[in-house]
LUMDREN-758867 format. One record per residue (C-alpha): x, y, z; residue in one letter; residue number from 1. Coordinates in steps of 0.2 Angstrom, whole numbers, plus 2048, in hexadecimal, padded with zeros to 3 digits. Example, Ala and Ser with C-alpha at 12.3 -4.5 7.8 and 13.67 -1.06 7.14 Angstrom:
% LUMDREN-758867
@east->83E north->7EA up->827 code->a pos->1
@east->844 north->7FB up->824 code->s pos->2
This chain:
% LUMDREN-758867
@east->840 north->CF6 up->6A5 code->x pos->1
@east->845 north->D06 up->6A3 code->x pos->2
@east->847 north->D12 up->6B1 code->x pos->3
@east->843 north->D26 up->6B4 code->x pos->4
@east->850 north->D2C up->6C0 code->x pos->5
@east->84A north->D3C up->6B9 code->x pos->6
@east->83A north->D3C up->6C2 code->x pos->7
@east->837 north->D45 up->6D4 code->x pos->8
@east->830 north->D3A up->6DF code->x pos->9
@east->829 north->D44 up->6EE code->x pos->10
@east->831 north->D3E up->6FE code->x pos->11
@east->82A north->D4B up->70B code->x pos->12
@east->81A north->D42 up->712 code->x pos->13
@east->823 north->D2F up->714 code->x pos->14
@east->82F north->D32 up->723 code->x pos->15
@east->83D north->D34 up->71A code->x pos->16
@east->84C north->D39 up->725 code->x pos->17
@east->854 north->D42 up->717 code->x pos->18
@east->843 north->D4E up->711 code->x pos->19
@east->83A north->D4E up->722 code->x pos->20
@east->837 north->D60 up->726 code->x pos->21
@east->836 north->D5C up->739 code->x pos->22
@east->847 north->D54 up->738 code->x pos->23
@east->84F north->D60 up->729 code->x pos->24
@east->848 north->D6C up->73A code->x pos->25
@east->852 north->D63 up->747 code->x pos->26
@east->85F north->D60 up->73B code->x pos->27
@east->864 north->D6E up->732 code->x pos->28
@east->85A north->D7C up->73A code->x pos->29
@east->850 north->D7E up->72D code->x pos->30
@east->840 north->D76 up->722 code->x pos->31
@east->843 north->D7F up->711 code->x pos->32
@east->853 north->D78 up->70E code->x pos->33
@east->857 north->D6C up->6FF code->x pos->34
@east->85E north->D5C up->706 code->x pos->35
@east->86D north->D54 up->6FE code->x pos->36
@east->873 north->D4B up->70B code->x pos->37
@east->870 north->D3A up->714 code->x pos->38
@east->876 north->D2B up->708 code->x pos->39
@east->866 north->D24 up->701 code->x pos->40
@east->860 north->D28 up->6EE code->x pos->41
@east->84F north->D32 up->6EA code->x pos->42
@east->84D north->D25 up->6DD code->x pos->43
@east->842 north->D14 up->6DA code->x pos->44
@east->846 north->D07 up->6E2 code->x pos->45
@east->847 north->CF7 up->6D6 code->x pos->46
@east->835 north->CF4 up->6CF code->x pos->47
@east->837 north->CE2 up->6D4 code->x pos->48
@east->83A north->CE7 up->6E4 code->x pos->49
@east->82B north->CF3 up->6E8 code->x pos->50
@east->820 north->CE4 up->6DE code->x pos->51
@east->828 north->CD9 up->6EC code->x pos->52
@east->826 north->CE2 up->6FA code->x pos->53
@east->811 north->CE6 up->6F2 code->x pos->54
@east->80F north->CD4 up->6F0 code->x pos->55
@east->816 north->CD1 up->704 code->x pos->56
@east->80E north->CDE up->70D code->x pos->57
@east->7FF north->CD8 up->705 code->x pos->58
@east->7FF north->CC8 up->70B code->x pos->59
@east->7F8 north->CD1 up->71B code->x pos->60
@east->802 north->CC7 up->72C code->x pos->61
@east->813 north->CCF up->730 code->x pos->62
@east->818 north->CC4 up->73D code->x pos->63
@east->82C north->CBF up->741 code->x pos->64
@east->836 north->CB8 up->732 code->x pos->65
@east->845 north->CAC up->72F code->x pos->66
@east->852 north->CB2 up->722 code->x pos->67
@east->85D north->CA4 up->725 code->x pos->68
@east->853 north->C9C up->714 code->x pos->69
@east->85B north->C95 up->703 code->x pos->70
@east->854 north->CA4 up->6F8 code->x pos->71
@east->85D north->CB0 up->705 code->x pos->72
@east->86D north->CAA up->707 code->x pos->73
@east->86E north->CA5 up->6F4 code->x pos->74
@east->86A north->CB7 up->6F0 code->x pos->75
@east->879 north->CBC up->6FB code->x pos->76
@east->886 north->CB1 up->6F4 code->x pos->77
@east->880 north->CB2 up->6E0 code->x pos->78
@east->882 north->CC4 up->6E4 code->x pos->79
@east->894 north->CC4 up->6EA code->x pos->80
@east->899 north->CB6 up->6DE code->x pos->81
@east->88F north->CC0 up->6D1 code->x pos->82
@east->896 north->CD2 up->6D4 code->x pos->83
@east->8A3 north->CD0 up->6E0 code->x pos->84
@east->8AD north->CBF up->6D8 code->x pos->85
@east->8AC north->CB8 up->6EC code->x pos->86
@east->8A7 north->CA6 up->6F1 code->x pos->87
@east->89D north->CAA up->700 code->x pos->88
@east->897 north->C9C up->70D code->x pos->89
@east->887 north->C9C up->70F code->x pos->90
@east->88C north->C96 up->723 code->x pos->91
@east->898 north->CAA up->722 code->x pos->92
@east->888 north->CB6 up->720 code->x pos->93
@east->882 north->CBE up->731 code->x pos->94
@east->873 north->CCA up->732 code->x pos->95
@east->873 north->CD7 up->738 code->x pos->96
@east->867 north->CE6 up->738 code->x pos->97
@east->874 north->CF3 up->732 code->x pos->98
@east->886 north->CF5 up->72D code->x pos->99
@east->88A north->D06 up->73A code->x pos->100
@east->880 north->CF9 up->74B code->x pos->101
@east->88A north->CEC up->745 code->x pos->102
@east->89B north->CF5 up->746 code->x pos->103
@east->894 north->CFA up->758 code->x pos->104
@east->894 north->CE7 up->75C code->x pos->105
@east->8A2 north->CE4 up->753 code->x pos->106
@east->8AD north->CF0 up->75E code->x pos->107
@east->8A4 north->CE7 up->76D code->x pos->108
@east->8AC north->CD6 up->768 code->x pos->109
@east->8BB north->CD9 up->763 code->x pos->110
@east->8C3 north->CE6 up->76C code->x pos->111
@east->8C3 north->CEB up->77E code->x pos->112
@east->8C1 north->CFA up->787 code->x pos->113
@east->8CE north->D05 up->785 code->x pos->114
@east->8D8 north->CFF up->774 code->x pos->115
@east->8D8 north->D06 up->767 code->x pos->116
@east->8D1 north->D06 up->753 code->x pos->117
@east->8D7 north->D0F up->743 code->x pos->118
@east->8CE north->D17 up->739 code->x pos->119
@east->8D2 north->D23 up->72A code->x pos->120
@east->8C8 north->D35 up->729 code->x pos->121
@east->8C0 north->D3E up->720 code->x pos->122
@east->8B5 north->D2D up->723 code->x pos->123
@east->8A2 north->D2A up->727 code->x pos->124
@east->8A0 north->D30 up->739 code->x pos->125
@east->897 north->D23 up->742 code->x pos->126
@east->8A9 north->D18 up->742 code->x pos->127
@east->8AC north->D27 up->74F code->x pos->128
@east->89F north->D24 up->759 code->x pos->129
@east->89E north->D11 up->75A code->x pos->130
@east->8B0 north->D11 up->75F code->x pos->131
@east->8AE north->D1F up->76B code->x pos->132
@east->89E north->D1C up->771 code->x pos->133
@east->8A4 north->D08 up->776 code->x pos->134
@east->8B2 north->D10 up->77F code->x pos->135
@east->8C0 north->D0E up->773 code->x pos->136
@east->8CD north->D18 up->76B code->x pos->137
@east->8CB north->D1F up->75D code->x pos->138
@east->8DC north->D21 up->752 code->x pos->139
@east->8DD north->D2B up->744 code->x pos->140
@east->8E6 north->D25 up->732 code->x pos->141
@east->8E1 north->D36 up->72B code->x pos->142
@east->8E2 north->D34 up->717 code->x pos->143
@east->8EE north->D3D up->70B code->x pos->144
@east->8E5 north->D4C up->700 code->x pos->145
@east->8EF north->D52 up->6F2 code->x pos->146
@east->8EA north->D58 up->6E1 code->x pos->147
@east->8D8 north->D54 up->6E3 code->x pos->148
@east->8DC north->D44 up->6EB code->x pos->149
@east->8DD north->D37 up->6F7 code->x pos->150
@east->8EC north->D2A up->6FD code->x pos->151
@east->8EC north->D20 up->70D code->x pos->152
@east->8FC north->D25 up->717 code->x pos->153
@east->903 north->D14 up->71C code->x pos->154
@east->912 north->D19 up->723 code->x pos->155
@east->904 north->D21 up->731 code->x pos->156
@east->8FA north->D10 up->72F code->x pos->157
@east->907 north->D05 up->734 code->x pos->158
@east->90C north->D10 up->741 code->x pos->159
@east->8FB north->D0F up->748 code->x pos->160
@east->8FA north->CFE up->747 code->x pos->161
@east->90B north->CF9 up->750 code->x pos->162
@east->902 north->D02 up->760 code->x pos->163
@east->8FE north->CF4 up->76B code->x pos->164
@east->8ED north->CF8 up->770 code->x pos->165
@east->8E7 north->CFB up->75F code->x pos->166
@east->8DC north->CEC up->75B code->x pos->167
@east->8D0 north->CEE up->74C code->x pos->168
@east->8CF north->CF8 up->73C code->x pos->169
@east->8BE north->CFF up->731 code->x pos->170
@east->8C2 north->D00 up->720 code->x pos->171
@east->8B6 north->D0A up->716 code->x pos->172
@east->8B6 north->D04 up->704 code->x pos->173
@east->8B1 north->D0E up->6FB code->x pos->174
@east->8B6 north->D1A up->703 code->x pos->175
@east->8A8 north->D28 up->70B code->x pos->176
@east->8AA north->D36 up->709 code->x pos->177
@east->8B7 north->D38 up->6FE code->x pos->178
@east->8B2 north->D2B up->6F1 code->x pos->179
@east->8C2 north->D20 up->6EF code->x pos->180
@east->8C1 north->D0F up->6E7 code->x pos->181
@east->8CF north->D08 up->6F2 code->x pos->182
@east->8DB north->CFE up->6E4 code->x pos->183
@east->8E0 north->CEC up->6E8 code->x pos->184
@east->8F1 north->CF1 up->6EB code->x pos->185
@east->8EB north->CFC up->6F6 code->x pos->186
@east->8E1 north->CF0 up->6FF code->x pos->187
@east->8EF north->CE4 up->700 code->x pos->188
@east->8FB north->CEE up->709 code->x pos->189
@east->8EE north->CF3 up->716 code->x pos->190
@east->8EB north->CE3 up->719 code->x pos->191
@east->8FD north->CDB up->71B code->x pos->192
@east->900 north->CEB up->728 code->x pos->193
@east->8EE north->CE5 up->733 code->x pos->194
@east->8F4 north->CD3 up->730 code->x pos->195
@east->905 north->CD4 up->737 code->x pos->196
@east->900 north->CDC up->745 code->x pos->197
@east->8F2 north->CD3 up->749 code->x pos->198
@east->8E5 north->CE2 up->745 code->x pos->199
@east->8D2 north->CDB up->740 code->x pos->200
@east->8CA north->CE3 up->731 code->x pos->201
@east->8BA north->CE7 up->732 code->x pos->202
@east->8B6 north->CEF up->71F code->x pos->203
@east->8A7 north->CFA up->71B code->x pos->204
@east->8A3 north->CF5 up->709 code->x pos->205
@east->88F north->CF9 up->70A code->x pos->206
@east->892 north->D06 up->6F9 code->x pos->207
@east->89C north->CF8 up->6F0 code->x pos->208
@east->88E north->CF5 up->6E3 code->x pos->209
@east->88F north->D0A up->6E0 code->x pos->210
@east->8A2 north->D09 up->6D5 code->x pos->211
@east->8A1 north->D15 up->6C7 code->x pos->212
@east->8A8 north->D10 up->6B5 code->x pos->213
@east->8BA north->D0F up->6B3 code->x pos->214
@east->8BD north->D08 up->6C7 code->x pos->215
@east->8BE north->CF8 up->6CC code->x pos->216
@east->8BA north->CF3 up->6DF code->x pos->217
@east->8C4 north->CE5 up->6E9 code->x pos->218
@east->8B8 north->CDE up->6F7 code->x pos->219
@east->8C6 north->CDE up->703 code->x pos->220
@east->8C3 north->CCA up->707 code->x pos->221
@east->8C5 north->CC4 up->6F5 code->x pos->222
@east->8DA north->CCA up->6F6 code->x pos->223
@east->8DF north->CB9 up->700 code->x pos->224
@east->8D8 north->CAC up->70A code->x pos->225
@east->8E2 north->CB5 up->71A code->x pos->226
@east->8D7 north->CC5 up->717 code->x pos->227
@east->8CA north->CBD up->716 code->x pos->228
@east->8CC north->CB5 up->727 code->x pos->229
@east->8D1 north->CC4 up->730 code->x pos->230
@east->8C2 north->CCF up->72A code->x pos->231
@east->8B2 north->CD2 up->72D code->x pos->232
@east->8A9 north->CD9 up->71B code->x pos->233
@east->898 north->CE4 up->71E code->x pos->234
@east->88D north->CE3 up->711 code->x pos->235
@east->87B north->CE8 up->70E code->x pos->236
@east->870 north->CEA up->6FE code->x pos->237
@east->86A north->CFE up->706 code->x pos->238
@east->874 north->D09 up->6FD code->x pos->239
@east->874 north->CFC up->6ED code->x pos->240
@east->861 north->CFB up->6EA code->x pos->241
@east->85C north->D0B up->6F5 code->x pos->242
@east->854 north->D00 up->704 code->x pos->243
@east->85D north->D07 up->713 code->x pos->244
@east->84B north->D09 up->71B code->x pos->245
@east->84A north->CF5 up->71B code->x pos->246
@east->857 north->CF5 up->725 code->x pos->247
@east->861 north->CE5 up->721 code->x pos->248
@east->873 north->CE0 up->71E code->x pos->249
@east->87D north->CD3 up->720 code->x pos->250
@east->88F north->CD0 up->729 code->x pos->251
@east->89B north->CC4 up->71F code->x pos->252
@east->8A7 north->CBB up->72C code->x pos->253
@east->8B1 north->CAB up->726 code->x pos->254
@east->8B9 north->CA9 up->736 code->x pos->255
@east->8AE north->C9B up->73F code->x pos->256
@east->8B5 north->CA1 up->750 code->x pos->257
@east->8B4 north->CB4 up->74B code->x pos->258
@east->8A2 north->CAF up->744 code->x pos->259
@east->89D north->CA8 up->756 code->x pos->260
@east->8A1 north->CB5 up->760 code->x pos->261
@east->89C north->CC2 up->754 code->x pos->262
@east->88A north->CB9 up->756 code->x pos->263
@east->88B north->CB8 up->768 code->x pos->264
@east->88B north->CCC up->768 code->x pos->265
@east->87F north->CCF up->75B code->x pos->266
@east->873 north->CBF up->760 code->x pos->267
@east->873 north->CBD up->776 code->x pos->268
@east->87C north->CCE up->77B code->x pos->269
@east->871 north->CD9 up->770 code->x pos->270
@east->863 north->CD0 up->76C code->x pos->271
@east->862 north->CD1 up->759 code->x pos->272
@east->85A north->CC2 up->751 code->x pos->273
@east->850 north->CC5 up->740 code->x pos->274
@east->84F north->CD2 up->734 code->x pos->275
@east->83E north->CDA up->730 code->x pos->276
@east->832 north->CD3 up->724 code->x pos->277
@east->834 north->CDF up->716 code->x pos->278
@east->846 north->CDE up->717 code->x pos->279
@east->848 north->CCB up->713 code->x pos->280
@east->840 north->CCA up->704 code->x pos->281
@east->846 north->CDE up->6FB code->x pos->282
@east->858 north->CD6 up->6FF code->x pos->283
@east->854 north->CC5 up->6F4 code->x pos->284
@east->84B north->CCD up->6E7 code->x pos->285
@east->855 north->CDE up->6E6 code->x pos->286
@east->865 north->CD0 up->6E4 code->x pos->287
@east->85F north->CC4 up->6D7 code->x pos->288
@east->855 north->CD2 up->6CF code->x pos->289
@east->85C north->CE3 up->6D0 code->x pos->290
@east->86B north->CE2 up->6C5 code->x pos->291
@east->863 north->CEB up->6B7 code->x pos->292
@east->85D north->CF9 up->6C3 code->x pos->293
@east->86F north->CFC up->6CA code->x pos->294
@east->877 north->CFC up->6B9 code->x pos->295
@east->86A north->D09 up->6B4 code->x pos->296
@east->86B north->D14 up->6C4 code->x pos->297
@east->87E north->D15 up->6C2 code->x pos->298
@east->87F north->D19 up->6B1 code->x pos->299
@east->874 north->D28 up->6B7 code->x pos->300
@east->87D north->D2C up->6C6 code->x pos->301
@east->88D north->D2E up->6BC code->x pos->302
@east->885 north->D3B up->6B0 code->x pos->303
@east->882 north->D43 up->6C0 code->x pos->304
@east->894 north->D45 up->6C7 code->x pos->305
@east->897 north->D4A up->6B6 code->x pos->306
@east->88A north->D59 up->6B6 code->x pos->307
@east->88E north->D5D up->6C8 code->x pos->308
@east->8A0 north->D60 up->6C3 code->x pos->309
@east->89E north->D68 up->6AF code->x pos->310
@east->893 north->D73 up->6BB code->x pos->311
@east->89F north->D78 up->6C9 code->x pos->312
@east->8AE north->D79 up->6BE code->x pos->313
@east->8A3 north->D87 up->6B2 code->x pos->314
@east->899 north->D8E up->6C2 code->x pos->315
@east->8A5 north->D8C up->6D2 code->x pos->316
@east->8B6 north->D8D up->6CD code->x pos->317
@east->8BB north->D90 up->6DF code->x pos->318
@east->8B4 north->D7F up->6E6 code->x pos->319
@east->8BF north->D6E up->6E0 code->x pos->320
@east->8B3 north->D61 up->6DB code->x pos->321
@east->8BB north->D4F up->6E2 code->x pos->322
@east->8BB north->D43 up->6D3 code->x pos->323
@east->8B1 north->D35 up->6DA code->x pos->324
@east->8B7 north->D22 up->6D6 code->x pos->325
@east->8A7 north->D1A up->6DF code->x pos->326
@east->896 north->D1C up->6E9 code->x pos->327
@east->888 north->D2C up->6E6 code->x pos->328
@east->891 north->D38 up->6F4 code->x pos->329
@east->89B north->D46 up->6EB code->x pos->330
@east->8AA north->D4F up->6F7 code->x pos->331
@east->8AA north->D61 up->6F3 code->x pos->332
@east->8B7 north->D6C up->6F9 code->x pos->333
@east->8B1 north->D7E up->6FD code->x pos->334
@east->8C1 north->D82 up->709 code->x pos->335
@east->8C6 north->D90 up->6FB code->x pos->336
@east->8B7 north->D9A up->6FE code->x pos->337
@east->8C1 north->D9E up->70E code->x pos->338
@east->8B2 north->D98 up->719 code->x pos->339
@east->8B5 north->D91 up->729 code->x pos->340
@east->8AA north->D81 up->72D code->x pos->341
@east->89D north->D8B up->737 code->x pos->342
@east->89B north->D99 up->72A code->x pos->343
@east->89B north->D8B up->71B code->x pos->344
@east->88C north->D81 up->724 code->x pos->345
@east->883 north->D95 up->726 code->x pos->346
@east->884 north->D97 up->714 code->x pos->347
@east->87D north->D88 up->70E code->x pos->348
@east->86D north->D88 up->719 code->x pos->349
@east->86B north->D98 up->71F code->x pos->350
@east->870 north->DA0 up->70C code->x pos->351
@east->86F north->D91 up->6FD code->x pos->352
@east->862 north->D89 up->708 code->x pos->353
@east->86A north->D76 up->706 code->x pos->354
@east->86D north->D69 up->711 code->x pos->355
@east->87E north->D61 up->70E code->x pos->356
@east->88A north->D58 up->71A code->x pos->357
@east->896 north->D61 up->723 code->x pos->358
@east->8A7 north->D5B up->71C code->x pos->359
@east->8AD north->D5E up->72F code->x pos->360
@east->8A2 north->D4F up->736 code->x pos->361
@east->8AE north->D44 up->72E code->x pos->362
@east->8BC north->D47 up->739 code->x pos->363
@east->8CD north->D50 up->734 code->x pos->364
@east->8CF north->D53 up->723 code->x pos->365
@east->8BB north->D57 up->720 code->x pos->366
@east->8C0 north->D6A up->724 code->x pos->367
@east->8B7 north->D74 up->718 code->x pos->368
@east->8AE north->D67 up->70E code->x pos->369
@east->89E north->D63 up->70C code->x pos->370
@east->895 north->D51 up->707 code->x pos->371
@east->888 north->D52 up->6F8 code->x pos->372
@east->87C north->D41 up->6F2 code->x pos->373
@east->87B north->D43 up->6E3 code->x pos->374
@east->86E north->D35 up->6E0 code->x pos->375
@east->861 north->D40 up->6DB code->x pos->376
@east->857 north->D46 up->6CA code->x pos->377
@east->861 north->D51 up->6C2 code->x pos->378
@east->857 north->D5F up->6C3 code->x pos->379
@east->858 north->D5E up->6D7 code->x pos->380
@east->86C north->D5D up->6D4 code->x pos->381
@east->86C north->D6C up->6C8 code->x pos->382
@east->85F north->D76 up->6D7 code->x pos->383
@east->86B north->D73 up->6E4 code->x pos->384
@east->87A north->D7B up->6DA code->x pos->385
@east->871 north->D89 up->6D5 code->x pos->386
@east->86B north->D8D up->6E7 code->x pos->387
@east->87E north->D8D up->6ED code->x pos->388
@east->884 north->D97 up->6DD code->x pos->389
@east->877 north->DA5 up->6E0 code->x pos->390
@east->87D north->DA6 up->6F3 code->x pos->391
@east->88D north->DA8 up->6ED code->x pos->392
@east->888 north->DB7 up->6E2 code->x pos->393
C-alpha cells in the first residue's frame, strides 16, 4: 500500500495533547499557535493497524486482557531478531505501560535514596524528574558540542562513575534531542566504564526503529553477553508506528534476578498488571505488519530534514541546523540571533505563533535551542518556517 504523508489529517477535535487548544492554552499561552512539538507524528497510523483496532473495538466487550500470548511475544522477538539482530527470550520482556513510568520504577529498584544516576544533557527531561522526583541525585555527563556536533565526554563519564554513590546510568539511544545514532565503539566504552564500576544501564532505545539512511544503530544489549546482563533495554512500538496513545511497551531484562525485582516494583509495589485492550493487539500487528509503513514513513521523513535544512540554510543563515543521524526531532540552534531563552520562547509564540520545545528543558547545553517534530506534511513543515522567517523580518 502506498501511503499519503502529504495529507493533513485534522487533529483538533480528538484530544490530542499536541493540537488541543485547551492544553496548547495551558501550555504555551496561546490557541493559535502551530504545534511542532511533542514526539508523535501527524501521520496514518499503519492501515493494518486501524483495520485491527476497527475490527477489536467492534467486537463490542472491553474487558481485562492477557498479553502474555504466543502472537504477542512472537511479535516482540521476530521484531528484535528481524530489526535489531537480537535473540530475545520470550521469559526477558516485561510490560509495562510506558518507557518514562518504567524508569520511575526502575530508579525505585535499583538505587536508593540519596545515590546518585548519570545522565548526559541536552537529554529528554523526564530522566530529570524520575531521578529527582524519587529522591536521587541527578549527575550530569553534559555532552561535547563542536562544529555542529555532539561527543560524549568520557573522561567526565568515568569520573562520575568512580563516585561511590552513583548507582545507575540512562542511556538515551538515539539520542533526543540532539539526534545522535551512538556508534558501537561508542557504546562499548560506555559500557566497559558502567561495568567496571559496577554502574546498571538502563537504555532508552524507544526511537530505535526511527535511523535515518546512512546510520546504523547498536541496541546496546547486542555488544556482549555482559551488557546484556547489566542493562535493562526500554522499548516500545509508540514512536515506531505512532501509537503512543495505546500506551504500551515493553522492558527487556535478561538478568532473572534483575527481572524479579524489577517485577516486584512494577507488579506488587505499584500495581501494574495488563496493558489496555487496544494496546495488545496495535503492538502485534503494527510488528508483523507495519514494516512497509515504517519504511515508507522514513523515506519521507528524511526528505523532510532535507527541506528543513535546504530551507534554513537559504532562509536563516543565522540559525545552525544540527544534522540529524536518527528519530523525527530536529535541534536547531538560534543562540546567534542573541536571544536569551526567555526572549527566544516570546518570539516563537507571541511573534511566529509556533509551539516548539524549549531547548532549555533539556538541561545544560539546551541554551538557546529549540526542538522541532518534523513528522508532519510538508506543507505544515514549510508553514512553520515561514512563520518564524516573517518574525524575523
Amino acid at each position: 500500500m502506498k501511503y499519503d504523508f502529504d495529507r493533513v489529517i485534522d487533529r483538533t477535535r480528538t484530544n490530542s495533547m499536541k493540537w488541543n487548544k485547551h492544553f496548547l492554552k495551558d501550555r504555551f499561552e496561546s490557541e493559535e499557535v502551530l504545534p511542532l512539538w511533542v514526539a508523535d507524528m501527524d501521520f496514518q497510523c499503519p492501515q493494518p493497524v486501524i483495520e485491527v483496532l476497527k475490527k477489536r473495538a467492534a467486537e463490542e466487550i472491553y474487558g481485562y486482557s492477557w498479553h502474555k500470548i504466543p502472537a504477542y511475544l512472537n511479535a516482540v522477538t521476530n521484531w528484535m531478531k528481524r530489526r535489531h539482530n537480537w535473540e530475545v527470550n520470550k521469559d526477558w520482556i516485561v510490560f509495562s505501560p510506558g518507557i518514562v513510568p518504567a524508569i520511575y520504577m526502575l530508579i525505585q529498584t535499583f538505587v536508593n535514596i540519596g545515590e546518585k544516576v548519570i545522565i548526559q544533557p541536552p537529554v529528554y527531561d523526564p530522566f530529570f524528574t524520575a531521578i529527582e522526583n524519587n529522591g536521587r541525585q541527578v549527575l550530569l555527563n553534559q555532552l561535547l558540542y563542536e562544529n555542529k556536533k555532539y561527543s560524549i565526554d568520557f573522561e567526565d563519564f568515568e569520573e562520575k562513575a568512580k563516585d561511590p554513590l552513583t548507582k545507575m546510568f540512562i542511556l538515551c539511544s538515539p539520542h533526543n534531542p540532539i539526534g545522535r545514532v551512538w556508534t558501537e565503539k561508542e557504546l562499548r566504552r560506555i559500557g566497559d566504564i558502567c561495568l567496571d564500576n559496577e554502574i546498571l544501564i538502563v537504555s532508552d532505545e524507544i526511537h530505535h526503529d526511527l535511523i535515518l539512511s546512512g546510520y546504523k544503530h547498536t541496541l546496546f544489549s547486542t555488544i556482549s553477553k555482559e551488557f546484556e546482563q547489566n542493562t535493562f533495554v526500554c522499548t516500545a512500538p509508540g514512536k515506531t508506528f505512532n501509537i503512543a496513545g495505546l500506551q504500551i511497551s515493553n522492558i527487556i531484562i535478561s538478568d532473572k534476578r534483575k527481572r524479579e525485582a524489577f517485577t516486584n516494583t512494577i507488579m506488587n509495589i505499584n500495581g501494574i498488571m495488563i496493558p489496555n485492550v487496544f494496546g495488545i493487539v496495535a503492538l502485534i500487528t503494527g510488528y508483523d505488519e507495519g514494516e512497509e509503513w515504517l519504511d515508507q514513513v522514513l523515506k519521507y521523513i528524511e526528505a523532510n530534514f532535507k527541506f528543513l535544512k535546504e530551507f534554513i540554510s537559504e532562509n536563516l543563515p543565522d540559525v545552525d541546523f544540527i544534522d540529524p543521524e536518527g528519530t523525527y526531532l530536529a535541534w536547531l540552534d538560534f543562540s546567534k540571533l542573541g536571544m536569551n531563552d526567555e526572549e527566544l520562547r516570546e518570539f516563537m509564540l507571541k511573534k511566529a505563533k509556533v509551539a516548539l520545545d524549549d531547548g532549555k528543558i533539556f538541561g545544560p547545553g539546551g541554551e538557546g535551542f529549540q526542538r522541532m517534530n518534523i513528522a508532519c506534511p510538508r506543507s505544515l513543515l514549510k508553514e512553520c518556517m515561514i512563520r518564524i522567517v516573517n518574525a524575523l523580518n
